[in-house]
PLY file of the C-alpha trace (Angstrom):
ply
format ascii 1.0
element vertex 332
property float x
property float y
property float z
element edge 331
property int vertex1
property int vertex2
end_header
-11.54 4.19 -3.77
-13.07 5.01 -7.07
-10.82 6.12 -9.44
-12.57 7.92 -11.96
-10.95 10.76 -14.43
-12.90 14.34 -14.19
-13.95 15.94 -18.12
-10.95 18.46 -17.03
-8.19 15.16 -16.61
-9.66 13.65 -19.92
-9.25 16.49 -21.62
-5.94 17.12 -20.53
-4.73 13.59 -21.18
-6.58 13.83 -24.74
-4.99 17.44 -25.41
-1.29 16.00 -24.77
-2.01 12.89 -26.47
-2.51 14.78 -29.64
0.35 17.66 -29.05
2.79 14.35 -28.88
0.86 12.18 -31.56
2.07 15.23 -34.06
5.16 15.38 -32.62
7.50 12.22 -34.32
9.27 11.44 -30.84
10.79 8.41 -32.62
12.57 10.79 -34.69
13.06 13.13 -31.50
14.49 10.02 -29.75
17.54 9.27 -31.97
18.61 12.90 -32.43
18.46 13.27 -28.65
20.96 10.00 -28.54
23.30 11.41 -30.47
23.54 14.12 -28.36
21.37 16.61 -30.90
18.68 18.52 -28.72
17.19 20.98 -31.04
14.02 18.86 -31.57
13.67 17.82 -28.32
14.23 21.61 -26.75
11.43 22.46 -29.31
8.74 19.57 -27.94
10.01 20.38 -24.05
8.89 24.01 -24.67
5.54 22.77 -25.72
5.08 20.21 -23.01
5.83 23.68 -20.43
3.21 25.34 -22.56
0.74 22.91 -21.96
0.94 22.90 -18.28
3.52 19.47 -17.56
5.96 20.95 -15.43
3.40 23.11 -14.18
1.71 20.21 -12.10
4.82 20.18 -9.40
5.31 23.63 -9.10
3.20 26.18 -6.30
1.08 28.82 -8.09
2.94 31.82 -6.45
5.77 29.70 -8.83
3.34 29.97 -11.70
2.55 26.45 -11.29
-0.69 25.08 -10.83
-0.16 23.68 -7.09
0.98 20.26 -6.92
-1.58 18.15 -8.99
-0.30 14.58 -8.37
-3.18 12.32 -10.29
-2.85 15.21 -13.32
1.31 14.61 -13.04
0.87 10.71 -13.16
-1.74 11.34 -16.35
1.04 13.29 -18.20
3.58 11.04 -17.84
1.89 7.93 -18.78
1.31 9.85 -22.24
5.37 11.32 -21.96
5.90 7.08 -21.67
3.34 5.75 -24.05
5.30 8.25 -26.59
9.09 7.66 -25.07
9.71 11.33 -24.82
13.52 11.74 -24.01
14.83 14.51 -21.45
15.13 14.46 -17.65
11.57 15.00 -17.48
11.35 13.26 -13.71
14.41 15.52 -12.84
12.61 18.44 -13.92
9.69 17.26 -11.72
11.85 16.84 -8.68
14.09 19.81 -9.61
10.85 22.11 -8.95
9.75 20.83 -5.49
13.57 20.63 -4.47
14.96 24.02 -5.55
14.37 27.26 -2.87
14.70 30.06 -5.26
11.12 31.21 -6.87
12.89 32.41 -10.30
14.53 28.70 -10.97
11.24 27.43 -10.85
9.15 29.40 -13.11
11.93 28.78 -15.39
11.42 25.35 -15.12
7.69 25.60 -15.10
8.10 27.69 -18.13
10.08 25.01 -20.24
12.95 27.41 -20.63
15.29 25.33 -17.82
15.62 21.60 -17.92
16.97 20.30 -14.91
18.59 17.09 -13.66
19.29 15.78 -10.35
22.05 13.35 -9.03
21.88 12.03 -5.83
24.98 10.96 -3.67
24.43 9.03 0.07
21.74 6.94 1.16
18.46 8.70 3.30
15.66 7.29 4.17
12.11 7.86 3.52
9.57 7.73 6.62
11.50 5.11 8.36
12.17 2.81 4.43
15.08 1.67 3.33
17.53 3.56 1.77
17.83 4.55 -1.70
21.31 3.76 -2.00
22.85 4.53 -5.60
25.62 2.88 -7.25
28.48 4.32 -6.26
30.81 6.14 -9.16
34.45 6.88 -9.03
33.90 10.22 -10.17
30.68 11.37 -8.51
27.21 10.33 -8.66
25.26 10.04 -12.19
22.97 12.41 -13.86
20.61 11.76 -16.19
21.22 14.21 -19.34
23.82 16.38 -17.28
24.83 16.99 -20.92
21.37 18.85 -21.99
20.75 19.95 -19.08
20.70 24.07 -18.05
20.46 23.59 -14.02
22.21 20.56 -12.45
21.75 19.66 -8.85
23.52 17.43 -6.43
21.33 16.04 -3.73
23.40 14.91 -0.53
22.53 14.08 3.08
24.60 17.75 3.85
21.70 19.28 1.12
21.28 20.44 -2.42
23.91 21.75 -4.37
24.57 23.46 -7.59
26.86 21.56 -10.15
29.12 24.10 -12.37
29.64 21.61 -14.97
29.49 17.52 -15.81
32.01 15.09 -16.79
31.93 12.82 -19.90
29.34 11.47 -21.37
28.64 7.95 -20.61
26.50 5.22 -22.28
23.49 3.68 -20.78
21.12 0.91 -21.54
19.30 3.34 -23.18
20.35 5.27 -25.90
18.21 8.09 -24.86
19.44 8.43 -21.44
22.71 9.70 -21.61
24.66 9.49 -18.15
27.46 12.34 -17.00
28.69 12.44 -13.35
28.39 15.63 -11.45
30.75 17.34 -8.50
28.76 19.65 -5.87
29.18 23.24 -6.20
27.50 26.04 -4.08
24.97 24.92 -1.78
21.61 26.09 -2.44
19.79 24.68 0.88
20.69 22.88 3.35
17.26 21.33 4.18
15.85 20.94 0.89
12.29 18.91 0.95
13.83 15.33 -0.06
10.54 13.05 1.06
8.19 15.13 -1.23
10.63 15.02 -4.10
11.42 11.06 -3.99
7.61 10.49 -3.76
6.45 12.26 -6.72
9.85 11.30 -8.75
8.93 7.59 -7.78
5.14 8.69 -9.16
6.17 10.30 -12.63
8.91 6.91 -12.84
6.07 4.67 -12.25
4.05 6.24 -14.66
5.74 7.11 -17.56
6.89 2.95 -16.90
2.65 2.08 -17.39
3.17 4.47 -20.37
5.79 2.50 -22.02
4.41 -0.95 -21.66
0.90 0.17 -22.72
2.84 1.23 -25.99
4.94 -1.68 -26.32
1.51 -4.08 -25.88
-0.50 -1.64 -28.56
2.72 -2.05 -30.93
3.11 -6.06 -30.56
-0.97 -6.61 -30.88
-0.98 -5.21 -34.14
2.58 -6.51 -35.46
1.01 -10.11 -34.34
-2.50 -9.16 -36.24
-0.48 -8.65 -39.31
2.41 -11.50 -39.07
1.63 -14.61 -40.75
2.81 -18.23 -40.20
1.46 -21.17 -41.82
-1.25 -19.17 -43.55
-2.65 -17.63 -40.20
-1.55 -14.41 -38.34
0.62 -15.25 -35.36
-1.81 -13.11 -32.98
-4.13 -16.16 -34.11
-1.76 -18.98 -32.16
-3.14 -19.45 -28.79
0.53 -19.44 -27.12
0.41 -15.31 -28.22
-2.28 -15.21 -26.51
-1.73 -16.26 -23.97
1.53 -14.42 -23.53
-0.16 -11.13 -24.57
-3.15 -11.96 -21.95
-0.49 -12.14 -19.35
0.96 -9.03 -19.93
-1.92 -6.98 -20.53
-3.33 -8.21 -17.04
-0.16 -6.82 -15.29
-0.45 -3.43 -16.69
-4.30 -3.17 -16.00
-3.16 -4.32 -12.36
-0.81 -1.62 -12.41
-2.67 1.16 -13.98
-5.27 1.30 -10.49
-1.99 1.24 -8.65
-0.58 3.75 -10.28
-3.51 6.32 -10.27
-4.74 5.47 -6.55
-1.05 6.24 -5.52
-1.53 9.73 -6.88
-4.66 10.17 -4.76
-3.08 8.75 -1.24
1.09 10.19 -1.77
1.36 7.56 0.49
5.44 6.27 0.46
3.95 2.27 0.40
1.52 2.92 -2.17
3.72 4.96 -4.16
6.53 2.55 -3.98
3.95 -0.45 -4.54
3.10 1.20 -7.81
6.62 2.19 -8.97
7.48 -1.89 -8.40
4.41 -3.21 -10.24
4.33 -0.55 -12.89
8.36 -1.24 -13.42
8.40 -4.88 -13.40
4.79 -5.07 -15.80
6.68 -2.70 -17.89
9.82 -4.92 -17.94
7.87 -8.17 -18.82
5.94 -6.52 -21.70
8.98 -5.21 -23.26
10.42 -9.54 -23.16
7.12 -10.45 -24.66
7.01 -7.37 -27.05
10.88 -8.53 -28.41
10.34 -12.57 -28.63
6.90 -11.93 -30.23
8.63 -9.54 -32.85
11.18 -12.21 -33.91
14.63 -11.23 -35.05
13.60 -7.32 -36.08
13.00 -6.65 -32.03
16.61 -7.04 -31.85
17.32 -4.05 -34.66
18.27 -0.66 -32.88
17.14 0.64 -36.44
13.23 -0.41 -36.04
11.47 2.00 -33.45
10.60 -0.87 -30.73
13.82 -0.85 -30.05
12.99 2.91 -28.06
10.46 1.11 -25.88
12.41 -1.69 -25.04
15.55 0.20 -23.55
13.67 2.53 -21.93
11.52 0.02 -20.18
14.64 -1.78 -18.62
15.78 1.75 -17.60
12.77 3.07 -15.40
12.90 -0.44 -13.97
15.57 0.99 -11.56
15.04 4.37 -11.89
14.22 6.31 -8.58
14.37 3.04 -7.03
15.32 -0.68 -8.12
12.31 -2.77 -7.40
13.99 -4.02 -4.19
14.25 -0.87 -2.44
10.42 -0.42 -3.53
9.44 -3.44 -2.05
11.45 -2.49 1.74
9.47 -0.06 1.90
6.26 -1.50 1.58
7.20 -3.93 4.02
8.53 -1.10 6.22
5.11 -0.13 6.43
3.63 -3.60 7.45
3.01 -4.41 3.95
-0.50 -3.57 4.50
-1.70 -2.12 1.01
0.07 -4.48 -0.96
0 1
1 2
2 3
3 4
4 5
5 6
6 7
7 8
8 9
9 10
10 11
11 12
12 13
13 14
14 15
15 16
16 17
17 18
18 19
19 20
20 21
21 22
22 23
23 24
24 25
25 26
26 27
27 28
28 29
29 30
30 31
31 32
32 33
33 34
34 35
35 36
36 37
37 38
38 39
39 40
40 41
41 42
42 43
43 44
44 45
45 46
46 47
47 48
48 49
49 50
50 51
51 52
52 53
53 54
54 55
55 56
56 57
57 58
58 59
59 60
60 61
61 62
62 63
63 64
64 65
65 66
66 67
67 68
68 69
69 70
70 71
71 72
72 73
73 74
74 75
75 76
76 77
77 78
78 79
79 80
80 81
81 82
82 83
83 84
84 85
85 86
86 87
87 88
88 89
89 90
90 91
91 92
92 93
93 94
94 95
95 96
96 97
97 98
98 99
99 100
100 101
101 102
102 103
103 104
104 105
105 106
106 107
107 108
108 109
109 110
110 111
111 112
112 113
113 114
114 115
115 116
116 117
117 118
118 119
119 120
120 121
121 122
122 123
123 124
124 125
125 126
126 127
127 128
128 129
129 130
130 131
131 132
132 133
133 134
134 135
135 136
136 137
137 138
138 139
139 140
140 141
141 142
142 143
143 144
144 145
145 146
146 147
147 148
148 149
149 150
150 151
151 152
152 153
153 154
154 155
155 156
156 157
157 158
158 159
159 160
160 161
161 162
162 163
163 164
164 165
165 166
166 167
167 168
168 169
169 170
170 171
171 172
172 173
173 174
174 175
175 176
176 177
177 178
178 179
179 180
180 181
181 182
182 183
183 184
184 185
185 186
186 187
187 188
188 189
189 190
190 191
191 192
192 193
193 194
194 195
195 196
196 197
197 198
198 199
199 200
200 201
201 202
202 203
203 204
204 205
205 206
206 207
207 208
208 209
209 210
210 211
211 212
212 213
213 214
214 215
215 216
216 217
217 218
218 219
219 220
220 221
221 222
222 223
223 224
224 225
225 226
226 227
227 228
228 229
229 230
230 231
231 232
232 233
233 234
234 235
235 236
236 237
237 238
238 239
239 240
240 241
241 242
242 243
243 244
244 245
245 246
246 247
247 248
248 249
249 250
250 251
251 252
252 253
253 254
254 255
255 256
256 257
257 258
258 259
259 260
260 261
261 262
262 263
263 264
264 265
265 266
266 267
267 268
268 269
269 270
270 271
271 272
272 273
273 274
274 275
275 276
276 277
277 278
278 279
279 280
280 281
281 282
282 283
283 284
284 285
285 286
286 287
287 288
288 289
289 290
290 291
291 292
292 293
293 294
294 295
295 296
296 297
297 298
298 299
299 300
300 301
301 302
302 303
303 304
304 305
305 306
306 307
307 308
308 309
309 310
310 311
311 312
312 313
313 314
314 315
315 316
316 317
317 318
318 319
319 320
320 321
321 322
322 323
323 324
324 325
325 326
326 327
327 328
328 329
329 330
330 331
């Protein structure tokens, strides 16, 4: 398979590379913690405008017709630049949802969306995603922020009214409410194309993240000094940063080539390695950094929570690796 990006793809990836460059997510980040959304409302309307939500969404939705490789693209740069939101909730929200008008309203950055699922199903004979049961109902990512909130059971999707408290997460940035089932919206909504491209955007905005975290620590280590030297200089750094940069090259084919194939073993393949490369950059990123990786105040800090986070989102890396071996193991 030769995975090679068209002039249209690089230009995309360049074009939202620069819309998020300008954009001061770090600053975007800590508002949308505290439970501020203005700034991040403002950047989700330009992300709609240029085309993200578009890539999941039918053309007679004025989407663009599903454009998988395009999706992963966009949210390795909506990782790379820790963009808060339920952006992968917005992505499954608009294969999910029946109703034409939701869509283009999520297409059109007006609606954000978040899904919570409650009861185990299966993907093409894999093991069940199985989420951690809550007293209260299942959790929702940003049920707080959120216009439309969904409730995906084995009886269908539903419609939530409302969301219960606020709860705190590992990361900041991902703020957790639980969610009841309201009107049913279909009974037979399409829950195999929805986990597969949710599992996609996770895995990708994961590669995202630990690209960042690797660009961040190079240069901190190129700049530290010990003994006269920079620390980047010691051969035990590199080593370490050698290590981790070979897991996210590994991932980044994996990533891209499950965009091509949808397959649910290649998908979940990539969603394991991108996850787990993710997770070990963000260890190496924090001892490398010393004592100020541990500050929530310095901006590595974003990185590092939301690394641990899409470890398990859409899928802990168990449930990833069933189903690979549910389907003989044979591309990984």
């Amino acid at each position: 398979m030769r995975l090679v990006l068209d002039a249209e793809q690089r230009a995309f990836t360049v074009s939202l590379e620069a819309l998020l460059t300008g954009a001061d997510t770090p600053s975007v980040v800590r508002e949308w913690s505290r439970g501020e959304h203005g700034s991040g409302r403002a950047l989700w309307g330009r992300l709609a405008a240029a085309g993200v939500f578009a890539l999941a969404a039918p053309e007679e939705y004025d989407g663009v017709g599903v454009r998988p490789v395009e999706l992963a693209l966009a949210f390795m740069a909506l990782g790379r630049h820790v963009v808060p939101g339920p952006l992968v909730e917005t992505v499954a929200a608009a294969v999910l949802l029946p109703a034409p008008d939701l869509v283009k309203r999520l297409v059109s950055g007006e609606t954000l969306a978040t899904v919570a699922y409650d009861g185990p199903y299966a993907l093409d004979g894999a093991a069940d995603l199985r989420p951690v049961p809550t007293p209260d109902g299942p959790y929702a990512l940003d049920g707080d922020a959120a216009d439309l909130r969904l409730v995906l059971t084995p009886d269908g999707l539903y419609a939530a009214a409302g969301h219960g408290p606020v709860r705190p997460s590992l990361d900041p940035a991902r703020r957790l409410t639980t969610l009841a089932p309201g009107d049913l919206l279909t009974a037979e909504p399409p829950l195999a194309k929805a986990l597969l491209l949710a599992r996609l955007a996770t895995a990708a905005q994961a590669l995202g993240v630990g690209l960042a975290l690797l660009d961040r620590t190079v240069a901190y280590v190129g700049q530290r000094t010990q003994f006269g030297a920079p620390v980047g200089s010691f051969q035990a750094v590199k080593h370490q940063l050698a290590d981790v940069k070979t897991a996210l090259e590994f991932a980044r084919p994996l990533v891209l080539a499950a965009a091509v194939t949808l397959d649910p073993a290649d998908v979940a393949a990539a969603k394991v390695t991108a996850g787990e490369a993710a997770y070990a950059t963000a260890r190496t990123a924090l001892q490398l950094h010393g004592a100020i990786g541990y500050t929530a105040e310095y901006d590595l800090s974003l990185w590092l929570t939301k690394a641990r986070a899409l470890r398990t989102a859409w899928g802990s890396p168990q449930e990833c690796r069933d189903t690979v071996l549910s389907a003989g193991g044979r591309r990984w």
